[in-house]
Every structure is written in C-alpha cells, then in structure tokens.
C-alpha positions as MATLAB code, in Angstrom:
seq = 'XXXXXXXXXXXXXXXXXXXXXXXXXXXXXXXXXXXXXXXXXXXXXXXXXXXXXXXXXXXXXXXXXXXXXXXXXXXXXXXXXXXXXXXXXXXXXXXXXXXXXXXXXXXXXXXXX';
ca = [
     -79.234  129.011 -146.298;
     -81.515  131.638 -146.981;
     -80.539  135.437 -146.854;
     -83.368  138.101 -146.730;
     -82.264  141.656 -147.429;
     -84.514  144.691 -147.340;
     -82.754  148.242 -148.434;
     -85.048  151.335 -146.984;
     -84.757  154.543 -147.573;
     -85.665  156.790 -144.954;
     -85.998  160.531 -144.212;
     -83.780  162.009 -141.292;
     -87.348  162.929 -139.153;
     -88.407  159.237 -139.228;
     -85.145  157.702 -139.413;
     -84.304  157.454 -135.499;
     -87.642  155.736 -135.157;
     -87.615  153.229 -137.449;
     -83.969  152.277 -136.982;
     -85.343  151.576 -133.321;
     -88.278  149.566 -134.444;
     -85.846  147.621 -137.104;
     -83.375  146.874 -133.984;
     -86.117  145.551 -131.578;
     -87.679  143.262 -134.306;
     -83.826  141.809 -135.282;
     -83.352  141.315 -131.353;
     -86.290  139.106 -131.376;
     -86.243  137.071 -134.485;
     -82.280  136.351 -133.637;
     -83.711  133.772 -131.272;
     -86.285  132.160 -133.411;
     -86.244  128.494 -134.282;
     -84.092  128.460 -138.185;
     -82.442  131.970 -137.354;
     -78.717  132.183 -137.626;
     -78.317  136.014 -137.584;
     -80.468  139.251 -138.208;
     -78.324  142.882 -138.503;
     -79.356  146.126 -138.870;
     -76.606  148.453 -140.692;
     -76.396  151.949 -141.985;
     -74.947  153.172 -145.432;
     -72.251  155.795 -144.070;
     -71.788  157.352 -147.503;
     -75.515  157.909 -147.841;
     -77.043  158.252 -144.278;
     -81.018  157.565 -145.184;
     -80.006  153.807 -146.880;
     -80.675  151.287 -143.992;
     -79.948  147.564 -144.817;
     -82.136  144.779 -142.707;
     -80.635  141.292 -143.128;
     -81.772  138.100 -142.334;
     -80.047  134.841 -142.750;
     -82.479  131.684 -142.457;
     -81.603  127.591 -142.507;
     -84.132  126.672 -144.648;
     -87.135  127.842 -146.531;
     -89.677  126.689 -144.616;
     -88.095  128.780 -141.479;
     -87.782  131.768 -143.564;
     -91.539  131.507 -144.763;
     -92.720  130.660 -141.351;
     -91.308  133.936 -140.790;
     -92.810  135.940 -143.515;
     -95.918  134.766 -141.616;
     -95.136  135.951 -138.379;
     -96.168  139.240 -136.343;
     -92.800  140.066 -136.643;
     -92.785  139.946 -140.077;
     -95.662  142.033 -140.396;
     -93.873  145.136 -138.391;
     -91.053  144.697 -141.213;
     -93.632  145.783 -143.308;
     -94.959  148.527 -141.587;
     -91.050  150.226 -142.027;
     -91.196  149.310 -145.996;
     -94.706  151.245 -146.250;
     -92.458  154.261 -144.085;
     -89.642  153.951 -146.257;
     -89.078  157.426 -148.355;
     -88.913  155.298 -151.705;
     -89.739  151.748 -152.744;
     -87.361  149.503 -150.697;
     -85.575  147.025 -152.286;
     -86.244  143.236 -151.524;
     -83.960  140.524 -151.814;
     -83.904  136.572 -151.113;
     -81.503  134.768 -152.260;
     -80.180  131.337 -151.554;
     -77.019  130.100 -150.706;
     -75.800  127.090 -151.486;
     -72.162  127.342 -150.081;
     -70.234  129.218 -147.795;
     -66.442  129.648 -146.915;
     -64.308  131.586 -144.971;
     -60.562  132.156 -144.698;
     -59.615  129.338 -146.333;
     -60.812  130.676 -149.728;
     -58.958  133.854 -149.254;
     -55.670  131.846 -148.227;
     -56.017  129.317 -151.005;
     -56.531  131.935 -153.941;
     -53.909  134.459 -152.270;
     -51.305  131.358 -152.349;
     -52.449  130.287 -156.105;
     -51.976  134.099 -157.379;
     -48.471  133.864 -155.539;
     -47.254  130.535 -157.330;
     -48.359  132.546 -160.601;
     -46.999  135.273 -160.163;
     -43.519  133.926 -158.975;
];
C-alpha cells in the first residue's frame, strides 16, 4: 500500500476555497481503479494546516495518478498554499488493527502482574 500525504498551509481568505476544491478532487479519485481511501482533514490546533491523504494499492495506481487531471488540480492548491507544502509517500508494507492493541495491552498486563 501506498500512502500519499500533502500538508498545505493556507491563509483564512483562500482557505474556504481550496478546502472545497481539495474535497471535490478526494470525492472523485475515491472511486478510481487502485484507490482505497482519499480524506481531507483540518489541524484544529492550527486552523491554516490542511492534510490531503491518499492511500493507493500499488505503485503503478498511485503513479497513474500522479498523471492524471486530477492530479494536476492537487497541484494547483500546493502552488496556493501560504508556504511550501510538505509531500509525503511512503509505503506500507503491513497493516493491523485491534488485534495489535489487544495483544500488546495483554503482554504489558502479564508483565506487569
């Protein structure tokens, strides 16, 4: 899995805007081919960070992507962003749930008895 995370930083006139044009391009790449999710969030301790994630199957969906008109509209917000945004990929090689929080929670228990 693939995770793509852009942090923007945007001033309180633009900020409506863009937050709309980040919501209608995660609406549409939710339902492209490789896609399993695409959020839009806002820091509530510091109200001009905005976080867009994507999280991909593979690389070649994620770089299809980076090709796409969509893509390209991502773009346009980083050139609106108030400072440099921040770009992340990273890979994943693993993921768990619950079970990792019930497992180590029950270890810590047996060493701590």
């Amino acid at each position: 899995m693939i995770q793509a995370i852009v942090r923007f930083s945007f001033s309180s006139e633009k900020r409506a805007e863009l937050l709309g044009i980040l919501c209608s391009i995660a609406e549409r790449v939710r339902v492209k081919r490789g896609c399993i999710g695409c959020y839009v969030s806002q820091d509530v301790q510091d109200e001009e960070m905005v976080r867009y994630e994507e999280l991909w199957e593979s690389q070649e969906d994620i770089e299809r992507h980076l090709r796409s008109d969509d893509y390209r509209k991502v773009l346009f917000v980083m050139e609106m962003s108030s400072h440099a945004p921040d770009v992340r990929f990273n890979t994943i090689e693993e993921t768990t749930g619950m079970e990792t929080l019930i497992r180590v929670r029950q270890e810590g228990m047996c060493r701590d008895n």
